[in-house]
CHARMM internal coordinates of N, CA and C (Angstrom, degrees):
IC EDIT
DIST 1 N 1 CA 1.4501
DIST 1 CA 1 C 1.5229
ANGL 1 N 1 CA 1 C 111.28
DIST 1 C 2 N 1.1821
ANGL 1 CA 1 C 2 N 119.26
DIHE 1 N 1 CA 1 C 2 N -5.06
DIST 2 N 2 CA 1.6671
ANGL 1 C 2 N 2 CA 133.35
DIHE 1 CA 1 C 2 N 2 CA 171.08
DIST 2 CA 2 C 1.7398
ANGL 2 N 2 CA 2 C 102.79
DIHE 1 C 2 N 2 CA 2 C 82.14
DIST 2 C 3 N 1.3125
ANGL 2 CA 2 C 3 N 111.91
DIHE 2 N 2 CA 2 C 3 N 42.86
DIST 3 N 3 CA 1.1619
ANGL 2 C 3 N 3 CA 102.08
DIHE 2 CA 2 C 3 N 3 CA 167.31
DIST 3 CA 3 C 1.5756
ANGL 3 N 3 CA 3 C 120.61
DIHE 2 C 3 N 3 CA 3 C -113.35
DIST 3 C 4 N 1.3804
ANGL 3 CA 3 C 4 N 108.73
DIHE 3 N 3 CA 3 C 4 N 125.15
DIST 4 N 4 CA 1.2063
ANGL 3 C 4 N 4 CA 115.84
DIHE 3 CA 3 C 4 N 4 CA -174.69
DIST 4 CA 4 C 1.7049
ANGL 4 N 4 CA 4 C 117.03
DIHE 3 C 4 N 4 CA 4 C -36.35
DIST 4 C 5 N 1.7998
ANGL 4 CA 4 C 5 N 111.35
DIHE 4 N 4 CA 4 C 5 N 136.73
DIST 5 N 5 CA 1.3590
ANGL 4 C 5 N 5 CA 96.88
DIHE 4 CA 4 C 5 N 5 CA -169.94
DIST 5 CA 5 C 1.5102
ANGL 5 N 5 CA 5 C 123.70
DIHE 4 C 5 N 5 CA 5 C -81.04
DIST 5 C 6 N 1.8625
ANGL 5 CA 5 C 6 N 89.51
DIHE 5 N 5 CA 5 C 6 N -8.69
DIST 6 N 6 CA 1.5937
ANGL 5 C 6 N 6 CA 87.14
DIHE 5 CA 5 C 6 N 6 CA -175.91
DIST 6 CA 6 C 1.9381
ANGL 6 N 6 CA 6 C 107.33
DIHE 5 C 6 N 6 CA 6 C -81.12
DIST 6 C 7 N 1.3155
ANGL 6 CA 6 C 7 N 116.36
DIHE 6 N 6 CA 6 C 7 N 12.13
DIST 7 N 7 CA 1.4888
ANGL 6 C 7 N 7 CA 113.09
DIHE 6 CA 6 C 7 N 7 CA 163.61
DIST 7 CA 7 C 0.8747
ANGL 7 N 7 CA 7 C 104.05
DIHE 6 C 7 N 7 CA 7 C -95.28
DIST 7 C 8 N 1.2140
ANGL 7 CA 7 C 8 N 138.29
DIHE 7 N 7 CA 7 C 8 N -61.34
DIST 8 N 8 CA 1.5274
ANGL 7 C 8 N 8 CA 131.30
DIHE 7 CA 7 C 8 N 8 CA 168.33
DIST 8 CA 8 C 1.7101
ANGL 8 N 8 CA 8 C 125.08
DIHE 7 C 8 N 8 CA 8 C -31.10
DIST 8 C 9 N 1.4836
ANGL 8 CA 8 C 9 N 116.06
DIHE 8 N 8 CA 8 C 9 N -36.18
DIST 9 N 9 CA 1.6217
ANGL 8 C 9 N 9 CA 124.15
DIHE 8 CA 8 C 9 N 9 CA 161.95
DIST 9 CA 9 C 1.4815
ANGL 9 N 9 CA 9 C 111.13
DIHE 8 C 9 N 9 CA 9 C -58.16
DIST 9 C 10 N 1.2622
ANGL 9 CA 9 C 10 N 121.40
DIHE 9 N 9 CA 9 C 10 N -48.91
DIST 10 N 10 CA 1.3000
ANGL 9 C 10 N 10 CA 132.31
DIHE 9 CA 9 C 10 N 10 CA -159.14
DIST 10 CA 10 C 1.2674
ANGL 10 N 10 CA 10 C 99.11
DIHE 9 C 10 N 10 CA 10 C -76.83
DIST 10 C 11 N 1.2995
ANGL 10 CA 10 C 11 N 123.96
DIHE 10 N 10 CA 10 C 11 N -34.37
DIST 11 N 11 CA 1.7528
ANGL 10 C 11 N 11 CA 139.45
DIHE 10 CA 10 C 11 N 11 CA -166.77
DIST 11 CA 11 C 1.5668
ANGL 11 N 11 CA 11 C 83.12
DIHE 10 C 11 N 11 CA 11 C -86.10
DIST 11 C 12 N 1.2967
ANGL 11 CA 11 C 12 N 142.93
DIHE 11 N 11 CA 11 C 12 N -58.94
DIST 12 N 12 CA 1.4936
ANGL 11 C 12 N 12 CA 136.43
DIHE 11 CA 11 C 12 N 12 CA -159.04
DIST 12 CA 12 C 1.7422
ANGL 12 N 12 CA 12 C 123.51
DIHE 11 C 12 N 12 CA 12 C -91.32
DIST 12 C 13 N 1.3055
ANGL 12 CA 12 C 13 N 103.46
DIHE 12 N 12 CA 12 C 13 N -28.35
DIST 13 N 13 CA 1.6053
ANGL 12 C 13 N 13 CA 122.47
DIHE 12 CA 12 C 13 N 13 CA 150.70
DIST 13 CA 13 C 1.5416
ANGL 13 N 13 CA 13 C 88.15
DIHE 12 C 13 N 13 CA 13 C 100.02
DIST 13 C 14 N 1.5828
ANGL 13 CA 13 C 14 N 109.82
DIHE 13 N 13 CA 13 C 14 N 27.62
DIST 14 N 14 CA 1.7379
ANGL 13 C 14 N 14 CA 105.35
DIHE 13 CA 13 C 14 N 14 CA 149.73
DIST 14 CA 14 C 1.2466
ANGL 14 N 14 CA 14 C 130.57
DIHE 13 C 14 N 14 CA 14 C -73.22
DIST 14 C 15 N 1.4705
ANGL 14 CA 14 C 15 N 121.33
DIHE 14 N 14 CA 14 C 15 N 112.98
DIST 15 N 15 CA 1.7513
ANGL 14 C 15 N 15 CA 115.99
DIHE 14 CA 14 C 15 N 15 CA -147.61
DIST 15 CA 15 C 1.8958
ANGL 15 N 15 CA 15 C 81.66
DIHE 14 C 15 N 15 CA 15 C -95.02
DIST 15 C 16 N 1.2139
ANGL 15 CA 15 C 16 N 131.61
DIHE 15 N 15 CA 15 C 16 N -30.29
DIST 16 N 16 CA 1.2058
ANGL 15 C 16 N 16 CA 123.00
DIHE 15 CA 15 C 16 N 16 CA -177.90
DIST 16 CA 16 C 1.6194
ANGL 16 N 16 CA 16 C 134.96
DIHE 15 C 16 N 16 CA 16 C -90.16
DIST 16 C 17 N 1.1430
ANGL 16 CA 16 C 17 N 159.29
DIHE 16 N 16 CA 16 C 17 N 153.00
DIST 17 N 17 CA 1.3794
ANGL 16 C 17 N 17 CA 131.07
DIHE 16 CA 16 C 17 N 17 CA 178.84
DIST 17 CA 17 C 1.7863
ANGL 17 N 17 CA 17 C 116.32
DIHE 16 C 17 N 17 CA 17 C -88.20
DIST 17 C 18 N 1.9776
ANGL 17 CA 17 C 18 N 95.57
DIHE 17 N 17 CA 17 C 18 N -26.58
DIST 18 N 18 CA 1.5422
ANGL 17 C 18 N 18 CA 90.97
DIHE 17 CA 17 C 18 N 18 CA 159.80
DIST 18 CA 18 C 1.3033
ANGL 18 N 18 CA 18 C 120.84
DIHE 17 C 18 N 18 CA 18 C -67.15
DIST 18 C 19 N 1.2204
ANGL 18 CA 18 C 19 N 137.94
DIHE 18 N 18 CA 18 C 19 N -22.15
DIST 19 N 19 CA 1.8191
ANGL 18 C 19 N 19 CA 130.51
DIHE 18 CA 18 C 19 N 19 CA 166.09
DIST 19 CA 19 C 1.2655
ANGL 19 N 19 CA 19 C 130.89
DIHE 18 C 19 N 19 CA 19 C -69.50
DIST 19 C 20 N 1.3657
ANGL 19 CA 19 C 20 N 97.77
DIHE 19 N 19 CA 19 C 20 N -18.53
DIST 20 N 20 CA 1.9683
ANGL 19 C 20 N 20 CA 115.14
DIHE 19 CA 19 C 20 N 20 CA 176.83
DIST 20 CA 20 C 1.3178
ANGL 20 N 20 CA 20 C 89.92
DIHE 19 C 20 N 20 CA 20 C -90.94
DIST 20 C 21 N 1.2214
ANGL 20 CA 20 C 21 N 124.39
DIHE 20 N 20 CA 20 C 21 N -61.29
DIST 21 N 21 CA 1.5230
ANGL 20 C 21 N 21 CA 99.25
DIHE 20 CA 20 C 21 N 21 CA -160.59
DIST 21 CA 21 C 1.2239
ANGL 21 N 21 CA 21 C 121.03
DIHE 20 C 21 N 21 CA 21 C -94.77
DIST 21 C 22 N 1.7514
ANGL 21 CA 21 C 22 N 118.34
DIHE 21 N 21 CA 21 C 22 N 36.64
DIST 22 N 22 CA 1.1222
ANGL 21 C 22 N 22 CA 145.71
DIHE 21 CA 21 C 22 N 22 CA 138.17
DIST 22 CA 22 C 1.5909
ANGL 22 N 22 CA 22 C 139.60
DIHE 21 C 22 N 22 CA 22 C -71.40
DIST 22 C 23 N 1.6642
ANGL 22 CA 22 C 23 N 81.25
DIHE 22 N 22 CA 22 C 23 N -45.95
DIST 23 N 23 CA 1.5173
ANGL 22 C 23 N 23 CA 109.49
DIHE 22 CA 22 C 23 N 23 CA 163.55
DIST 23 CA 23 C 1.4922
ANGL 23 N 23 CA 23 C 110.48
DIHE 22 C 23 N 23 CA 23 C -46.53
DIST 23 C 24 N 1.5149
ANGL 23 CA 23 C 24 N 93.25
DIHE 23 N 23 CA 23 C 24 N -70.38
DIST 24 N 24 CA 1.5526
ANGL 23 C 24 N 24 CA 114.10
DIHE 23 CA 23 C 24 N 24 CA -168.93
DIST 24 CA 24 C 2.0990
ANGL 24 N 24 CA 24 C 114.60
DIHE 23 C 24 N 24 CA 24 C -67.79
DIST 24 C 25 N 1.2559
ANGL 24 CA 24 C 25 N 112.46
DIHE 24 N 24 CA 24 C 25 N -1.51
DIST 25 N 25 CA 1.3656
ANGL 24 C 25 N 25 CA 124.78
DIHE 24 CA 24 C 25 N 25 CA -176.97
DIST 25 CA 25 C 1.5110
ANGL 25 N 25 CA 25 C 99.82
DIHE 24 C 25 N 25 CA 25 C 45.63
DIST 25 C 26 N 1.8417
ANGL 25 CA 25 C 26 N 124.18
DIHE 25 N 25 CA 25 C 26 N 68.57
DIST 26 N 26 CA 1.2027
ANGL 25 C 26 N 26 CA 108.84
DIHE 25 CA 25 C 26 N 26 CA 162.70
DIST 26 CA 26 C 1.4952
ANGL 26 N 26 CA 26 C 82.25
DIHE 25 C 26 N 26 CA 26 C -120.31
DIST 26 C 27 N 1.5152
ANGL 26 CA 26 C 27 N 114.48
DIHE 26 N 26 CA 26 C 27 N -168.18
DIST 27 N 27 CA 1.3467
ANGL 26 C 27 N 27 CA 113.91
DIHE 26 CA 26 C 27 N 27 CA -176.91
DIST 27 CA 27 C 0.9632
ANGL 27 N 27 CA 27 C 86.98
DIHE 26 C 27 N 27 CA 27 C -142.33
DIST 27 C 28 N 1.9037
ANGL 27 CA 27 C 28 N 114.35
DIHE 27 N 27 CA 27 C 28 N 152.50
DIST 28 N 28 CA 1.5088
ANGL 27 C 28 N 28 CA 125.05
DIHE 27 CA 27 C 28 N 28 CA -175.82
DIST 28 CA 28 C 1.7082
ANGL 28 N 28 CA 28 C 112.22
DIHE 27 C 28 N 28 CA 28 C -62.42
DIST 28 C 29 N 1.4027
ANGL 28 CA 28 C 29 N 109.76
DIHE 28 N 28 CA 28 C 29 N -10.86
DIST 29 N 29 CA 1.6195
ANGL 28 C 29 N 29 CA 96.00
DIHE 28 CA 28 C 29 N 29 CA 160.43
DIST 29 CA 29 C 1.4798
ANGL 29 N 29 CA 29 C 122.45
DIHE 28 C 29 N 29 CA 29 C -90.12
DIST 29 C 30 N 0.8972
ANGL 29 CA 29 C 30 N 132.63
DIHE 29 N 29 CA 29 C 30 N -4.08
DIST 30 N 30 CA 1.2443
ANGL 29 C 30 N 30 CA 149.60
DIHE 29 CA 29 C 30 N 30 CA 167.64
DIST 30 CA 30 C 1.6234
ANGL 30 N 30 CA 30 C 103.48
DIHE 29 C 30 N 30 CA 30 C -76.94
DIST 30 C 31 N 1.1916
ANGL 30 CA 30 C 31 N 104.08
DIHE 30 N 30 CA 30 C 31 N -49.47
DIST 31 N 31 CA 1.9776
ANGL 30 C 31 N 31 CA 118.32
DIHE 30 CA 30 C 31 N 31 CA -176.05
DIST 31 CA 31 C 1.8014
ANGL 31 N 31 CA 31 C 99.45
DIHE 30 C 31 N 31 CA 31 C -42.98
DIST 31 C 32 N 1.4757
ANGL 31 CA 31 C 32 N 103.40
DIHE 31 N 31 CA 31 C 32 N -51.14
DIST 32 N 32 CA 1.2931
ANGL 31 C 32 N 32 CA 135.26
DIHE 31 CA 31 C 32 N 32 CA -157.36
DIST 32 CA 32 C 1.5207
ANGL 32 N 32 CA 32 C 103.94
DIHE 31 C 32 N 32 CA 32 C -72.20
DIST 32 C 33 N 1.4453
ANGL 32 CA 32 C 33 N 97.28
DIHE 32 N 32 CA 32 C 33 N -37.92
DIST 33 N 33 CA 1.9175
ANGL 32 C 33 N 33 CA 99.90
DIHE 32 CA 32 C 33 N 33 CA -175.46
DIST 33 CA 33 C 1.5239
ANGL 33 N 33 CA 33 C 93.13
DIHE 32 C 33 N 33 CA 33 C -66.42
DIST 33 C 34 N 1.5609
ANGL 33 CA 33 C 34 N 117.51
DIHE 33 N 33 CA 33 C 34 N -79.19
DIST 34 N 34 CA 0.9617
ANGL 33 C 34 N 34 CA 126.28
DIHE 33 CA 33 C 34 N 34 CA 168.34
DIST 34 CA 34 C 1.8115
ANGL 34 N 34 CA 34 C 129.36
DIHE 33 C 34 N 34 CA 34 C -0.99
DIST 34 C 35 N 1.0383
ANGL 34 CA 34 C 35 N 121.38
DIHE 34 N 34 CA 34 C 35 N -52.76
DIST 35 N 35 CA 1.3666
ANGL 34 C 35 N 35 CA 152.28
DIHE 34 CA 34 C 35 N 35 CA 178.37
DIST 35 CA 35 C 1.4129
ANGL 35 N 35 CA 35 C 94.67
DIHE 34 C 35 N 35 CA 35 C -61.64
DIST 35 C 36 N 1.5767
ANGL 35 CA 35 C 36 N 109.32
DIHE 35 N 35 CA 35 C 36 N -80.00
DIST 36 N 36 CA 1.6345
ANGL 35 C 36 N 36 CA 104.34
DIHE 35 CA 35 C 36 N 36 CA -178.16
DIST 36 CA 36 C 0.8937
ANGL 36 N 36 CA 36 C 120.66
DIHE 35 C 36 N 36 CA 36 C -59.50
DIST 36 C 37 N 1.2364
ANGL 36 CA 36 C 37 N 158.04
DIHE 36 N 36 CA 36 C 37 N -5.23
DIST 37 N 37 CA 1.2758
ANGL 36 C 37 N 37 CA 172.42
DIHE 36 CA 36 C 37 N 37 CA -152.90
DIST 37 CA 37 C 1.0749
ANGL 37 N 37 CA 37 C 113.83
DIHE 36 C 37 N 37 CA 37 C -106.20
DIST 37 C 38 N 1.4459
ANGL 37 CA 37 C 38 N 114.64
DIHE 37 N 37 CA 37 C 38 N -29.88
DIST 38 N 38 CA 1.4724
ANGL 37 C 38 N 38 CA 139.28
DIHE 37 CA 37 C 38 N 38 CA -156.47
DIST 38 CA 38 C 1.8885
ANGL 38 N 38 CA 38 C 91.82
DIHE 37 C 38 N 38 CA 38 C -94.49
DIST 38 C 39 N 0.9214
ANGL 38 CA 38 C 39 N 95.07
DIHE 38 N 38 CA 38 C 39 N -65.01
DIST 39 N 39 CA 1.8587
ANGL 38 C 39 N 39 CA 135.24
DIHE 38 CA 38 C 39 N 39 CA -166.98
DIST 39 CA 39 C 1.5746
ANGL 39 N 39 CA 39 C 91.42
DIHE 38 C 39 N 39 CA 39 C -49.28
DIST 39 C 40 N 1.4537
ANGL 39 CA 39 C 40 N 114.64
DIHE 39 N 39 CA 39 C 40 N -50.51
DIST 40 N 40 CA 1.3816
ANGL 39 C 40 N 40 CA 119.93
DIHE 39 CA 39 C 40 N 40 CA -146.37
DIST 40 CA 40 C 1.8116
ANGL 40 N 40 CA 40 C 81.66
DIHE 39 C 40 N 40 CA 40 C -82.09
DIST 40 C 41 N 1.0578
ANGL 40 CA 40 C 41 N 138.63
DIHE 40 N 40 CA 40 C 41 N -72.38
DIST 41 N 41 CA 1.7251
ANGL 40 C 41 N 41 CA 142.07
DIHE 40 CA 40 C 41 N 41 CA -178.79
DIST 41 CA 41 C 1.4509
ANGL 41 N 41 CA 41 C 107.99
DIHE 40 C 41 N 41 CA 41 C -29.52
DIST 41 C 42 N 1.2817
ANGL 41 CA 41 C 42 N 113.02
DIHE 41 N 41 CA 41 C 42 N -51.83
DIST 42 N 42 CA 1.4604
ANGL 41 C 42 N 42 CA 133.53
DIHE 41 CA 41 C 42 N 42 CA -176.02
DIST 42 CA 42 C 1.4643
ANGL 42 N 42 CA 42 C 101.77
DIHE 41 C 42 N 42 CA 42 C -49.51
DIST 42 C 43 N 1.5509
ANGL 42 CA 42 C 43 N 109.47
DIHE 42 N 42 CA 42 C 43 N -64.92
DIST 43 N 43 CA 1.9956
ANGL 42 C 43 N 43 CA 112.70
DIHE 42 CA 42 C 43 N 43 CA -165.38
DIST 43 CA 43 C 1.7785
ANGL 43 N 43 CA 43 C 84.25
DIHE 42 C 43 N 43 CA 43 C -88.98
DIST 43 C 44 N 1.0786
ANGL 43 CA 43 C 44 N 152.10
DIHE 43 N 43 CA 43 C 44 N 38.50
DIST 44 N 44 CA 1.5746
ANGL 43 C 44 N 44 CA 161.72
DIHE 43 CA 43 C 44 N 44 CA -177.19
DIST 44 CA 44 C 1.8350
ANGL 44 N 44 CA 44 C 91.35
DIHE 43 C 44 N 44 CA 44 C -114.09
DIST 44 C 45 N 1.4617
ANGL 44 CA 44 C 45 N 95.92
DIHE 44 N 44 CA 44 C 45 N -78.61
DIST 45 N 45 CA 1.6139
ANGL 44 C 45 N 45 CA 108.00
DIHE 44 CA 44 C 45 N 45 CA 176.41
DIST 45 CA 45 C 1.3802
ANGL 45 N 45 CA 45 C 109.55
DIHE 44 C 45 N 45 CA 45 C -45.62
DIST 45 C 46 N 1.2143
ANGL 45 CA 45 C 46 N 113.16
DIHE 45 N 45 CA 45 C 46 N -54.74
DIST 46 N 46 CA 1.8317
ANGL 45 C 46 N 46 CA 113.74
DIHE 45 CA 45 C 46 N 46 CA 177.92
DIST 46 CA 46 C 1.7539
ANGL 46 N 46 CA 46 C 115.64
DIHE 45 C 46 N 46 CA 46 C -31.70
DIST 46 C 47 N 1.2937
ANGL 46 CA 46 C 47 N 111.84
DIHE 46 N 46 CA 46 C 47 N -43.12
DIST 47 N 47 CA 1.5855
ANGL 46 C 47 N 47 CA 137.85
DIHE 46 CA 46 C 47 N 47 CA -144.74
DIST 47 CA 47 C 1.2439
ANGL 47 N 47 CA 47 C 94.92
DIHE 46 C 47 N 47 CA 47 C -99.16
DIST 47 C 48 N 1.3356
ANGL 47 CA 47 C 48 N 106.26
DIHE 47 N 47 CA 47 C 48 N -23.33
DIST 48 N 48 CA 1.6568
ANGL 47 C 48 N 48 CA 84.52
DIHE 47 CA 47 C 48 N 48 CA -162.42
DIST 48 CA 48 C 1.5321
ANGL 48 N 48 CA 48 C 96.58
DIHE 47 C 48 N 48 CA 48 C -108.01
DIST 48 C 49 N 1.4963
ANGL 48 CA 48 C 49 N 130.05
DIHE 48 N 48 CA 48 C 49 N -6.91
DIST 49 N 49 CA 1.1481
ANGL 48 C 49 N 49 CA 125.88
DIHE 48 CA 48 C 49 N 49 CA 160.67
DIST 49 CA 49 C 1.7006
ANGL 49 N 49 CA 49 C 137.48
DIHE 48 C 49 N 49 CA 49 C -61.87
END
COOR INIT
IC SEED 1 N 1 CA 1 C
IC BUILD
């Protein structure tokens, strides 16, 4: 839903990001896809302005 995970930590009282995204069963390569994915739309929007 594009909500940042560190609101979601703060909302769940995961003080770490390895315990949330333990919680949540993603894995830091997944974290990582996610991220670029993010990154890649982001410098997309940049470009096309």
């Amino acid at each position: 839903m594009g909500v940042p995970s560190i609101t979601i930590m703060a909302i769940t009282g995961h003080r770490t990001e390895k315990a949330f995204l333990k919680y949540i069963k993603v894995t830091p390569k997944e974290h990582a896809v996610q991220l670029k994915e993010l990154w890649d739309r982001q410098s997309m929007k940049i470009l096309n302005t």
